[in-house]
C-alpha positions in Angstrom: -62.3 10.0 -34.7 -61.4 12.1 -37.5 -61.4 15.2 -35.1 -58.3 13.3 -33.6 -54.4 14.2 -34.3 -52.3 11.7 -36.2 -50.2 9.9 -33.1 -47.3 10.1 -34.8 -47.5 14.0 -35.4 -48.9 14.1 -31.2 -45.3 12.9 -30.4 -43.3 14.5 -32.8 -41.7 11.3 -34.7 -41.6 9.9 -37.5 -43.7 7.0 -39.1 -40.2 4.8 -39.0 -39.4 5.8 -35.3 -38.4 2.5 -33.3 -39.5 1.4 -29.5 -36.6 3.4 -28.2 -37.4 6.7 -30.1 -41.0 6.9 -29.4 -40.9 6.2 -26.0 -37.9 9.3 -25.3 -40.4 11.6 -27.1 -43.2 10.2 -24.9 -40.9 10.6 -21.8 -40.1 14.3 -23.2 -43.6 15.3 -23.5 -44.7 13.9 -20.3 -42.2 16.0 -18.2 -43.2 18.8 -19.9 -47.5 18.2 -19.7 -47.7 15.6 -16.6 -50.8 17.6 -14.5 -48.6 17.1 -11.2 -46.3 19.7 -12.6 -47.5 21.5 -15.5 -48.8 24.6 -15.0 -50.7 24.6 -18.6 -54.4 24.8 -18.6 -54.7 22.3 -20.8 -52.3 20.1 -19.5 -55.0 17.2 -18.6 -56.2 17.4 -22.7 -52.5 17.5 -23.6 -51.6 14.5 -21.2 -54.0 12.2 -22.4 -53.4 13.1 -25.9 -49.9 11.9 -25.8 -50.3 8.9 -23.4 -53.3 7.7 -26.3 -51.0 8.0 -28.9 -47.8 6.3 -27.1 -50.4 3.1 -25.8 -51.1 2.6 -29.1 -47.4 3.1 -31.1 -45.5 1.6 -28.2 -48.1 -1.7 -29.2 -46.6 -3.6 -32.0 -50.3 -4.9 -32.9 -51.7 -1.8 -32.2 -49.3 0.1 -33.8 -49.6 -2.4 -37.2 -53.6 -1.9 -36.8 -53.4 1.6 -36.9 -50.3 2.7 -39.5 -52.6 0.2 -41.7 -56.2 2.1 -40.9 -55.4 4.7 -38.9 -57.7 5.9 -36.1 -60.6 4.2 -37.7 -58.8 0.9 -36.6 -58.5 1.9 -33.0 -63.2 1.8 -33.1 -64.3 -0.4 -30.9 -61.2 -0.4 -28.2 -62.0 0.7 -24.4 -59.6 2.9 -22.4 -58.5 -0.7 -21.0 -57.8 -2.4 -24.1 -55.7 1.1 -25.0 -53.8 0.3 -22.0 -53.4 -2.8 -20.4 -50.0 -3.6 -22.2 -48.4 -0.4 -21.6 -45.8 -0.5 -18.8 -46.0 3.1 -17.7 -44.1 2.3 -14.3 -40.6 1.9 -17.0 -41.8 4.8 -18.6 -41.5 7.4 -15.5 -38.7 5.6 -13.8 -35.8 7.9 -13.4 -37.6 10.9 -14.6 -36.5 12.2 -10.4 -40.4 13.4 -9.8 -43.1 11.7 -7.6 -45.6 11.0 -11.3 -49.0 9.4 -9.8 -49.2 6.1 -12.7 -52.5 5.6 -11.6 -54.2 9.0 -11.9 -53.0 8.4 -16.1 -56.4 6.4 -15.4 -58.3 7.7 -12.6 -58.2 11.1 -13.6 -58.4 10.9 -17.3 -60.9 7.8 -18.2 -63.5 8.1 -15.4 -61.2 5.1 -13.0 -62.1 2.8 -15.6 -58.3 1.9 -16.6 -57.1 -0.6 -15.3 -57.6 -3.1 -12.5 -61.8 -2.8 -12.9 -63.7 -5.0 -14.6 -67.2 -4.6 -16.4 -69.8 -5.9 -14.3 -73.6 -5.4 -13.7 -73.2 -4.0 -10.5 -71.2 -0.3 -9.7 -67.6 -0.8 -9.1 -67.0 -1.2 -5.7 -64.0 0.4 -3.8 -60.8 1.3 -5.4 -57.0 0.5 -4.1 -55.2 4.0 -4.2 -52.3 4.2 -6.9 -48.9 3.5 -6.2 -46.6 6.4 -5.7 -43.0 5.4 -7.1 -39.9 8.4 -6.5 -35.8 7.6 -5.7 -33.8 8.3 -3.5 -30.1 8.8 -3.4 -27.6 7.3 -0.5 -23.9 6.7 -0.5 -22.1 3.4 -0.8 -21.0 3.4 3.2 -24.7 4.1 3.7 -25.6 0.9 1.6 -23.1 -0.6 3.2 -24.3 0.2 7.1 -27.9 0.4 5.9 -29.4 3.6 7.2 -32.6 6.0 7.3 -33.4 8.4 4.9 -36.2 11.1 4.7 -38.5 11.0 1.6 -41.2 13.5 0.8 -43.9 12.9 -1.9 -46.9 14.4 -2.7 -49.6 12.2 -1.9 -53.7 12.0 -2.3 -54.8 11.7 1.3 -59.1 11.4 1.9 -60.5 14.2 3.0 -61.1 14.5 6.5 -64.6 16.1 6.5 -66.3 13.8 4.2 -63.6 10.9 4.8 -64.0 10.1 1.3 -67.7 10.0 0.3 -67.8 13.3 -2.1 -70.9 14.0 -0.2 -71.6 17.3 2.3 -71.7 15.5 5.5 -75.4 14.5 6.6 -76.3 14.1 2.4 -76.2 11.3 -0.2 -75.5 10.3 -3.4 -77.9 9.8 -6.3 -78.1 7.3 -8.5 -77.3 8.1 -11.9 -79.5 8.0 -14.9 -77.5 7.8 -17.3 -76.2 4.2 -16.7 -79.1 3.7 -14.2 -76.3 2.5 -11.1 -74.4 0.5 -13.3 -71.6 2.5 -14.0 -70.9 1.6 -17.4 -72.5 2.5 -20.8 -72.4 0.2 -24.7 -72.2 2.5 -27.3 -72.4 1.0 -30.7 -70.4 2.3 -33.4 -70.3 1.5 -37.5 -67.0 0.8 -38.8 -65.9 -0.4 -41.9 -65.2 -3.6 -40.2 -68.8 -3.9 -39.2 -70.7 -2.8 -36.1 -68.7 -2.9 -33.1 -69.9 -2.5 -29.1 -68.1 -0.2 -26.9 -68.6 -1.1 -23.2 -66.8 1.9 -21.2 -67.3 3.3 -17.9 -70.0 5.9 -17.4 -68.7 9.3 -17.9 -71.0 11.3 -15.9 -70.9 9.4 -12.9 -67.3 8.4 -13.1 -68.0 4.4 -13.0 -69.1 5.0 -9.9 -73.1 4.8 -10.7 -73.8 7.8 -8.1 -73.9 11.5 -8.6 -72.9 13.9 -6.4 -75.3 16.4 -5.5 -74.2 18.3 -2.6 -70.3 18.0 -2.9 -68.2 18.1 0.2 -67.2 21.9 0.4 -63.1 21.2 1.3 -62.8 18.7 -1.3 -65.1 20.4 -3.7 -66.5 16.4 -4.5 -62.8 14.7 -5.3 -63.0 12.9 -2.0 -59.6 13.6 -1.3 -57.2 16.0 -1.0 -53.2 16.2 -2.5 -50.6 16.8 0.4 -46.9 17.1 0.4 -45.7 14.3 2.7 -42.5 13.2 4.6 -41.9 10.0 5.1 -38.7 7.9 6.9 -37.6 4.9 5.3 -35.4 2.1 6.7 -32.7 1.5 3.7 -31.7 -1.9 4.8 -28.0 -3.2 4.5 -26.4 -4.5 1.3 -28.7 -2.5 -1.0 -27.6 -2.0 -4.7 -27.8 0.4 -7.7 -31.5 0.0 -8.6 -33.3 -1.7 -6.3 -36.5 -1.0 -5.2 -38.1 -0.1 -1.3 -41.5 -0.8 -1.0 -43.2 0.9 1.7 -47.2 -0.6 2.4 -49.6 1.7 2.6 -47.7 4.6 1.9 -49.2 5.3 -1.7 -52.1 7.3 -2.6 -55.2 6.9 -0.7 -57.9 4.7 -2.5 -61.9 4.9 -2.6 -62.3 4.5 0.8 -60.4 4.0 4.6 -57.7 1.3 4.5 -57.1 1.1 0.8 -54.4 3.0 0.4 -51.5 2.2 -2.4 -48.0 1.4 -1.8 -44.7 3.8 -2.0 -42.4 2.6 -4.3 -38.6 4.2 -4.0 -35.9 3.2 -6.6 -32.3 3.4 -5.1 -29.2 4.9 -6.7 -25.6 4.8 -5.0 -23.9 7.7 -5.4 -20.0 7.1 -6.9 -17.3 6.7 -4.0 -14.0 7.8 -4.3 -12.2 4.9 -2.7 -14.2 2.0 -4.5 -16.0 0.5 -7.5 -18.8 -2.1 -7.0 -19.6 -5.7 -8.4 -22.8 -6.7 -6.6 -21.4 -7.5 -3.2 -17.9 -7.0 -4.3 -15.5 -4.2 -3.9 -12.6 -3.3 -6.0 -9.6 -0.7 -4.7 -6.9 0.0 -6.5 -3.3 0.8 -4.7 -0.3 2.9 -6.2 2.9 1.8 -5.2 6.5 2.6 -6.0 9.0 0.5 -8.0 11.2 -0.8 -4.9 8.0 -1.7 -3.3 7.0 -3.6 -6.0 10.4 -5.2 -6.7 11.3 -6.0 -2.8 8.1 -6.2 -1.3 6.3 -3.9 1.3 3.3 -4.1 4.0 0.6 -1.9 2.7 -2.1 -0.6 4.8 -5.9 -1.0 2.1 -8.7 1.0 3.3 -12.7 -1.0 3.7 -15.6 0.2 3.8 -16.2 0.1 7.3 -13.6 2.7 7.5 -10.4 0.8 8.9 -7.9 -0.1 7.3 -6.1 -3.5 7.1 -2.2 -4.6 6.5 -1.9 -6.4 3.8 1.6 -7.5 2.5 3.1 -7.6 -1.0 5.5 -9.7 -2.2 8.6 -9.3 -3.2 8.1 -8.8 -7.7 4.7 -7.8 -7.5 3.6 -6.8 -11.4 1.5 -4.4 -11.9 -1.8 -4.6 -12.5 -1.8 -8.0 -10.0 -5.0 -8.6 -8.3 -5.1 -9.8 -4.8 -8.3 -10.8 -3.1 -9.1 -9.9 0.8 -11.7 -12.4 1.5 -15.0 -11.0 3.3 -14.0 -7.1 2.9 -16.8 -6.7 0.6 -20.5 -5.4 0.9 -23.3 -7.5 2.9 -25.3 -9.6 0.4 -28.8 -8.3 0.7 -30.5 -11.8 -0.2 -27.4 -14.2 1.3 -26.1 -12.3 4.3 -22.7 -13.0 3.5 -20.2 -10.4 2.8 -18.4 -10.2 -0.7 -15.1 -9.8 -1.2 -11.9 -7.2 -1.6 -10.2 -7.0 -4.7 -7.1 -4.7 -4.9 -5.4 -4.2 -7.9 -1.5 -2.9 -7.3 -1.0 -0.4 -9.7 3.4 0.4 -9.7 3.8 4.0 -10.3 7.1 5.2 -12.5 8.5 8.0 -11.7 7.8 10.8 -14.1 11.1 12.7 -13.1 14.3 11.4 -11.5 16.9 13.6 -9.2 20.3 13.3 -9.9 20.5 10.2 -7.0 18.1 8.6 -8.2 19.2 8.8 -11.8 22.5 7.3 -10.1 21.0 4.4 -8.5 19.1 2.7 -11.2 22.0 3.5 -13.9 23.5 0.9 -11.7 20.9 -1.2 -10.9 20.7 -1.1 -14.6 24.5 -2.4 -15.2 23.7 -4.8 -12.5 21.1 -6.3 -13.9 22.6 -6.4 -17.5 19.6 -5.0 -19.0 17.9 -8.5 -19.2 14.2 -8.6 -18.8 13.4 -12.5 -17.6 10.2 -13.5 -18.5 7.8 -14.6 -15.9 7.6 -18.0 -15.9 4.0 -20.0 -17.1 1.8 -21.5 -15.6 0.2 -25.3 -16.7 -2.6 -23.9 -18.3 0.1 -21.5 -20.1 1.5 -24.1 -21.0 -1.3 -26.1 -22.6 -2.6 -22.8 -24.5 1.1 -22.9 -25.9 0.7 -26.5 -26.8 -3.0 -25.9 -28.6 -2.3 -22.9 -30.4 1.8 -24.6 -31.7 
């Protein structure tokens, strides 16, 4: 391994980065060098560089392992045991692009990844990859629940050779390197000892056939990458974050039937009327001084787009929050509706014409200038008593 780049150097950190540092370098890099979108020839190299080096410093024990021996403490580990802690799915999320999670594997360490194990026998058919995007709606939309149009780019098996690799009417060999197997040991010497490297065949993918006579539209990938659209039902009472998962609509797998799934993260777009607490709603209403002082019937907008009368009484402060049960958003889990909660905000004039001046002088000599306290409450009251 001493052809290999110092991970810390492949992601551009430093030694005492934390979790939260290396993983926004990673997430930098991976925009940049991601195959789906790079248009860099060596983007595949560069890809799996950085991906090694972030599965092994985004590993505490790893990470310990290899600050302490460097890459000759990584000898002995398998593309699986590089990777089966790392949560790539967090990684990608929010990045706005369709990334392929599974082809970090699949196209990069021969399928062996994750989600095979090392048998005797050749691996048998592969579930596609999950596809995971996002999707943007607005908060009436989450509210009604609603349709929205999603298009992906998705591995779909090729139609001539549904899958096989093969030029219709041939067949796979056998391969002799791993005799059918589909896995290979290499032993290595390390200073820890010998150590045995079980790892899928590289020549025949961990398959244990070779190709011979490739399928001449899929030039021998068994599939082919296709932009996609795709309607999804966004039910009712969805919120910021949650996910959609849509069966079968994920990358196509090793043979017919075994497609992945579509996964789409939803985000609400900000509405100008309200603010949202899970099923909740808050609104908040300006009124006028009289209103607040002699009370008013005020007509609050909802979601649904009517609008209700609501009254306030008579020395309403502001800043008072009054509840309108059930106005709220549909509870995706309960099926009951949240509630309303408008804040009464009392607006003072900026400027006064000379009749308006008038009137609250003498509402001011009226009034003698007193300001009565409002009176408390028991548990007022108590808190007076505790803190006395």
């Amino acid at each position: 391994m001493a052809d290999k780049r110092d991970y810390y150097e492949v992601l551009g950190v430093d030694k005492n980065s934390d979790e939260k540092e290396i993983k926004k370098a990673y997430r930098k890099l991976a925009m940049k060098y991601h195959p789906d979108v790079s248009e860099d020839a060596d983007a595949s190299e560069k890809f799996k560089e950085i991906s090694e080096a972030y599965a092994v410093l985004s590993d505490s024990e790893k990470r310990q392992k290899y600050d302490q021996f460097g890459h000759a403490g990584m000898d002995g580990f398998t593309a699986e045991d590089f990777y089966q802690n790392v949560n790539f799915e967090d990684v990608f999320q929010g990045m706005g692009m369709n990334f392929d999670i599974g082809n970090i594997f699949e196209t990069f360490f021969g399928g062996g990844g994750r989600g095979r194990g090392y048998s005797n026998r050749p691996a048998g058919p592969e579930r596609g990859s999950d596809i995971y995007t996002e999707t943007r709606i607005t908060l009436k939309e989450a509210f009604e629940g609603c349709e929205k149009e999603i298009k992906i780019r998705q591995d779909q098996l090729c139609p001539t050779c549904n899958g096989s690799k093969s030029r219709p009417g041939s067949e796979a060999e056998t391969c002799k390197t791993c005799n059918g197997t589909g896995q290979v040991k290499q032993v290595s010497n390390t200073f820890l000892g010998q150590m045995m490297n079980i790892r899928p065949c590289r020549d025949c993918g961990g398959t244990g056939k070779i190709i011979t006579d490739p399928c001449p539209d899929c030039k021998g990938k068994g599939k082919r990458r296709e932009t996609k659209t795709i309607t999804i039902d966004v039910p009712a009472g969805v919120d910021e974050g949650d996910r959609l998962r849509v069966s079968g609509e994920g990358n196509c797998g090793e043979g017919p039937g075994l497609n992945g799934d579509l996964i789409v993260s939803i985000h609400i777009k900000k509405d100008k009327n309200f603010t949202r607490d899970g099923a909740d709603l808050h609104y908040t209403k300006h009124i006028s001084f009289p209103q607040a002082a002699l009370g008013d019937k005020l007509a609050i907008p909802t979601i649904e787009g009517k609008e209700v009368e609501f009254e306030v009484p008579a020395g309403t402060q502001s800043d008072t929050v009054f509840k309108l049960r059930g106005q709220g958003m549909p509870s995706l889990r309960r099926g009951n509706r949240g509630n309303l909660f408008v804040t009464v905000n009392v607006v003072i004039p900026r400027k006064l014409n000379s009749k308006q001046r008038e009137l609250l002088e003498e509402f001011d000599k009226v009034s003698g200038n007193e300001i009565k306290q409002p009176k408390k409450g028991f548990f007022d009251k108590v808190k007076d008593a505790i803190e006395s």
